[in-house]
C-alpha positions, -999 to 999 in steps of 0.1 A, spaced: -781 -714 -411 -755 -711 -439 -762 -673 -447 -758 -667 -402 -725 -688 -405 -713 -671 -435 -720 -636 -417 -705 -649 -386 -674 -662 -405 -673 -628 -420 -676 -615 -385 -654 -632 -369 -618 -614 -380 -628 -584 -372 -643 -593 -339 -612 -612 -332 -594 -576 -345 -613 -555 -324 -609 -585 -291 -570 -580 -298 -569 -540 -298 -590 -540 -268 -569 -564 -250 -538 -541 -265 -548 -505 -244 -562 -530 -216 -525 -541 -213 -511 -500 -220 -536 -487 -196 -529 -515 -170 -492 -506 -180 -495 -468 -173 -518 -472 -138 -483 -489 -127 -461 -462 -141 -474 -431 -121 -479 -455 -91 -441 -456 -90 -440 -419 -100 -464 -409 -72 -446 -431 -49 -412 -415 -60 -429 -383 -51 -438 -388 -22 -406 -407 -10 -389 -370 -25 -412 -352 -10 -404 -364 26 -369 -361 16 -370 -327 13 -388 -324 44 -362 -346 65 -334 -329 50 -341 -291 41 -317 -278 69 -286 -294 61 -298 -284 24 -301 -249 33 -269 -249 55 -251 -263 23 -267 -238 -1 -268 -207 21 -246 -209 51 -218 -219 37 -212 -178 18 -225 -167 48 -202 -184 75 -175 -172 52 -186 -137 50 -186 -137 84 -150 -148 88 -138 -121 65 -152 -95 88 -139 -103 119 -106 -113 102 -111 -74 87 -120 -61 124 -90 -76 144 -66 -64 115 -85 -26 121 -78 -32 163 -117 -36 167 -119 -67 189 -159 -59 205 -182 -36 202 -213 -30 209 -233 -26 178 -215 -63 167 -190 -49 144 -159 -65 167 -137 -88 159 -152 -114 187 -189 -101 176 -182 -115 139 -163 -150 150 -190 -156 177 -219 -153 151 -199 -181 124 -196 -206 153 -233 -202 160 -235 -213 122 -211 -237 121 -198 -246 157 -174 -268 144 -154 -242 124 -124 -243 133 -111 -210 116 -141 -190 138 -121 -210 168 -86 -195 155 -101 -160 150 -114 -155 183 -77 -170 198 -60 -143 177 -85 -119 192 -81 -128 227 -39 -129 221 -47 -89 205 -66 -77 234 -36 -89 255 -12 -73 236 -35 -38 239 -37 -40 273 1 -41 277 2 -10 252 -21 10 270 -1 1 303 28 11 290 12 45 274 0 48 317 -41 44 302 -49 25 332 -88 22 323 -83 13 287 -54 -15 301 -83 -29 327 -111 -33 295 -81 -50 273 -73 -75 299 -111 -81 309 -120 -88 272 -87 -116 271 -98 -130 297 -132 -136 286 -117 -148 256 -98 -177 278 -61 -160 268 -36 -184 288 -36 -175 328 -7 -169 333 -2 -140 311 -33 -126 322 -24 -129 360 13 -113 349 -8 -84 332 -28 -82 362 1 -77 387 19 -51 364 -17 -29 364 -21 -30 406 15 -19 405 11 11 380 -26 15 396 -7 25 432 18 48 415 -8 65 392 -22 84 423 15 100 426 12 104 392 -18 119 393 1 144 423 28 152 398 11 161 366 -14 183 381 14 200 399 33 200 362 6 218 349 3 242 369 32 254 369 28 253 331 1 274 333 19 296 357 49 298 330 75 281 356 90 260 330 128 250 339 135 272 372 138 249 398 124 213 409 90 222 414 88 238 379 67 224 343 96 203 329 113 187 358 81 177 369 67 160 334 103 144 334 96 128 366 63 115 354 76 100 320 102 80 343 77 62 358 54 61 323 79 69 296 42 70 273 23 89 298 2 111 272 -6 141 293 29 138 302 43 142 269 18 166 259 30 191 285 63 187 285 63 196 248 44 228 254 65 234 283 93 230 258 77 249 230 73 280 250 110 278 263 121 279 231 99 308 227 116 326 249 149 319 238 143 333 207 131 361 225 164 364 241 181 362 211 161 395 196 167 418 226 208 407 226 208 381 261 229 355 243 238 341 277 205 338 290 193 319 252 221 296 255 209 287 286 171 278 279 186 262 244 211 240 268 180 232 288 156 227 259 181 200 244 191 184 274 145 176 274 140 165 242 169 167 215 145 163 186 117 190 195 103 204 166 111 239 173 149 238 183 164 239 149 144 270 141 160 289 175 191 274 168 196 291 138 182 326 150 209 321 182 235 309 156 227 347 136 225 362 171 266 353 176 274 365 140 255 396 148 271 406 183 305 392 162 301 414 136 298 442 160 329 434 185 349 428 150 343 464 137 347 477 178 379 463 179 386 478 141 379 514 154 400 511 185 374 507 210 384 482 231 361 477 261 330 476 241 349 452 215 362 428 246 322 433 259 310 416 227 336 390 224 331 381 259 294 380 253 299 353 226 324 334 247 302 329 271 272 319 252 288 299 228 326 282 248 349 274 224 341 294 191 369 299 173 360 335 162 354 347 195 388 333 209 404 346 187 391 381 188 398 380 231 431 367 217 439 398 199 426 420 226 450 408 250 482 406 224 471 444 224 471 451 258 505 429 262 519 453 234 506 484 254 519 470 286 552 467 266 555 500 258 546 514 291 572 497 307 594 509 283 588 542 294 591 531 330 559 531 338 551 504 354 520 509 374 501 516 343 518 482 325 507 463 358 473 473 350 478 469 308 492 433 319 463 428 345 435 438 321 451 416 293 451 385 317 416 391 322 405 389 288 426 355 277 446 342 302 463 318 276 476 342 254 511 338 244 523 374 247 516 377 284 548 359 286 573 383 264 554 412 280 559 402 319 598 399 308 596 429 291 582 444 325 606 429 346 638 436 323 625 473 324 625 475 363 660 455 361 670 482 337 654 511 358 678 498 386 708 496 371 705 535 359 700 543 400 730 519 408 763 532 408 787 506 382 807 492 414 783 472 426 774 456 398 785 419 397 808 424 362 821 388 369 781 372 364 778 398 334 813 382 316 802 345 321 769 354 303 787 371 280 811 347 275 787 318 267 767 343 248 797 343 221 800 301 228 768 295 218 771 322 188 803 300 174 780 271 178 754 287 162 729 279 189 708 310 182 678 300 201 682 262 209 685 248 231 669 261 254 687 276 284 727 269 264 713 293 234 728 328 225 694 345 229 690 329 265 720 343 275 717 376 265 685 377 282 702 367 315 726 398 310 704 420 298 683 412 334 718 422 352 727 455 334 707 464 306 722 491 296 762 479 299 777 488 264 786 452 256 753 438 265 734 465 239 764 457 212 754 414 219 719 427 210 728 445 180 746 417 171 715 390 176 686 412 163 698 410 125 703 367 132 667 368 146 653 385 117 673 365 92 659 334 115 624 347 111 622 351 74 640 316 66 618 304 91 588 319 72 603 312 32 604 273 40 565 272 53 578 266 87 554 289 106 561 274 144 596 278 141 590 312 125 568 318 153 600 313 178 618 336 159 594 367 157 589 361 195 625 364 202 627 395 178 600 412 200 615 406 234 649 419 220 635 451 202 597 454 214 595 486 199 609 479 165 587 492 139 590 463 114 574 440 137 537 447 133 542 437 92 562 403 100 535 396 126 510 403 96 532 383 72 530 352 96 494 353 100 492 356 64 509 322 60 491 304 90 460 315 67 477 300 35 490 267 54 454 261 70 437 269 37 457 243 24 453 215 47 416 222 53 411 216 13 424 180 25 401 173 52 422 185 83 398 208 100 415 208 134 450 224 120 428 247 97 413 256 128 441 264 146 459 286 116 428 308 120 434 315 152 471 321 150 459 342 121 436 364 143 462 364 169 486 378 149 468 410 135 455 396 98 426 419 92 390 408 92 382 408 55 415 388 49 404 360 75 366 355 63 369 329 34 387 302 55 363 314 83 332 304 65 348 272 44 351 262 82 318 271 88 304 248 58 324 219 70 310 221 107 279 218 86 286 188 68 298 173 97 268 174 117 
């Protein structure tokens, strides 16, 4: 009994040992059966989680770059003017497919707005440009993107308008081209450019329209230059004048412009060295030819200027000789070829004091009215004490001599008041001419001539005054007045300066026309 109580006492701790560990992973194993019940239930409640919620996952991990991809396309396509297409690459095509996304997004909403607002805004551009069709699409693609009513009915109206004017439209530009095609550009109202214009009235942006009239104008301008070549100055001026008055800026008109501009200086060049050699018809040809192309050029004024002032000289002299029906037609010719030139004046009293002179060689001395001849003499010598030379006008010396001279030309005392007054005049020229005072100078040579037309010192003085109209004008045009510099020339051409001598202030006025435009 003692030895099986002593072996159960020794027993015994270890039993009890091994009781407790068991009880120890009992308790851990009862422990971890709970654990990975909560874990599995955890699972499972994630699990069905992810189940419940994968598409508002997915929306927040996918759609999200997606929907906003999608906006920067179609905000890409509206800026690029592609509002719809076909194969989805519009503006509406792109905002459309981020609302069926997201239909709450509110910048898909905005995009497709701005579209609808941009296919209004077309439609009115392609009204206006007279693209009826394309105007029609526009406004049917607003309207399906709800732009406001009333601007859509307004749009409407305007394309039923234009839609029952483009048939006339129609009318006019097929009539338009074919008188383009038949080259009957500006020659009447049923011609290529008068018939565009009409059209571009109606639709200023008419494409056809604009098209043609700038072929139309194009071969105008073709033929101008052609013009130009074969000498017709008149007939380029005209299509130039027309070509302008179509279209100002056309690409082609500075380029015939210029040739017609060389075509002046060329038919100049030749009317200068004409008149040069003596040969005055062809000279007052080419002048005239310029004149007319060109109204108003300086150089070609002043060349017809000179041309009469000749023929006023020649008239002179014929006169002189008495023979007057060959100064009438000298006089006639030069009033033909500038009927403003101031020597038509002295040479029609020159004429008439000739056939005043003729008479009073036929008429015997007693019928002469010697009492009319003494008052004019006597206030001849009045106005000499006064020293009223040539002013003023009707109490002066020289217009009294005049009057006499009219009355008997040839009466001993009226030729010895001439002698007298020719030296003053000269005297009165050359003071005139020493202070720069070239009008008054001007006054003087004038009076000179009538007195003594055939006085050989005249042609130099008149050369000497032109020569100082040159200086003067050179002057004035160095500070900026072009008008007066403009006017010495032609005094200077008037007046006999030769070519080469006018040139220089010819072409600085040339350059400044330049500048100015």
């Amino acid at each position: 009994m003692s030895r099986h109580s002593d072996r159960e006492d020794a027993v015994h701790p270890a039993l009890r040992r091994v009781r407790r560990e068991g009880r120890w992973w009992w308790l851990q194993a009862r422990h971890a059966r709970r654990v990975w019940r909560w874990a599995l239930l955890v699972a499972v409640l994630l699990f069905v989680a992810l189940v419940l919620l994968r598409r508002p996952l997915a929306n927040w991990f996918w759609n999200e770059p997606q929907i906003e991809q999608l906006l920067d396309q179609g905000d890409r396509a509206l800026a690029a003017g592609r509002l719809s297409a076909a194969d989805g690459s519009g503006a509406r095509e792109w905002y459309q497919a981020a609302l069926a996304l997201d239909g709450d997004r509110s910048q898909a909403r905005a995009g497709l707005a701005r579209t609808a607002q941009a296919a209004l805004q077309q439609a009115r551009d392609a009204l206006d440009a007279g693209d009826l069709d394309a105007a029609r699409r526009a406004l049917a693609l607003a309207r399906e993107l709800q732009v406001p009513q009333r601007d859509a009915d307004q749009l409407a109206h305007q394309l039923q308008q234009r839609g029952s004017a483009h048939a006339g439209i129609a009318v006019l530009l097929g009539r338009a081209e074919a008188a383009l095609q038949a080259q009957r550009l500006d020659d009447g109202p049923d011609s290529a450019l008068p018939l565009f214009q009409q059209v571009l009235a109606v639709a200023p942006n008419q494409l056809r329209a604009l098209e043609g009239r700038e072929d139309a104008l194009s071969d105008l301008l073709l033929q101008a230059r052609s013009a130009c070549s074969s000498g017709d100055l008149a007939m380029a001026a005209t299509l130039l004048g027309s070509a302008r008055r179509y279209d100002p800026g056309h690409v082609d008109l500075p380029q015939t412009e210029a040739q017609f501009n060389a075509a002046l200086e060329q038919a100049l060049g030749r009317a200068d060295r004409d008149l040069a050699r003596g040969r005055a018809d062809a000279a007052w040809a080419g002048y005239r030819a310029v004149a007319a192309a060109a109204p108003g050029h300086a150089r070609a004024q002043a060349g017809l200027r000179e041309l009469a002032d000749r023929q006023a000289r020649h008239a002179t002299r014929l006169a002189g000789d008495f023979r007057f029906a060959q100064a009438s037609q000298a006089l006639d010719k030069a009033m033909a070829i500038d009927p403003q030139a101031p020597s038509l004046a002295a040479a029609r009293t020159a004429i008439e004091q000739a056939r005043h002179a003729q008479q009073a060689l036929r008429v015997p001395p007693s019928t002469r009215t010697k009492g009319e001849l003494r008052v004019l003499l006597a206030r001849f010598e009045q106005a000499q004490a006064r020293g009223d030379w040539l002013l003023p006008p009707g109490r002066s010396a020289f217009d009294a001599l005049r009057a006499a001279q009219a009355l008997a030309p040839t009466d001993p005392a009226v030729l010895a008041a001439a002698h007298q007054l020719l030296p003053v005049l000269v005297t009165c020229f050359d003071d005139e001419l020493r202070r720069n005072r070239v009008r008054a100078a001007g006054d003087c040579l004038q009076a000179w001539q009538a007195l003594a037309a055939r006085d050989n010192e005249l042609g130099e003085a008149r050369r000497r005054l032109g020569r100082r109209w040159l200086a003067i004008g050179s002057e004035r045009l160095g500070a900026g007045d072009a008008r007066y510099a403009r006017e010495a020339l032609q005094q200077a051409q008037a007046l006999g300066v030769p070519a080469s001598e006018i040139e220089p202030l010819q072409a600085r006025l040339r350059d400044a026309a330049t500048l100015e435009r």
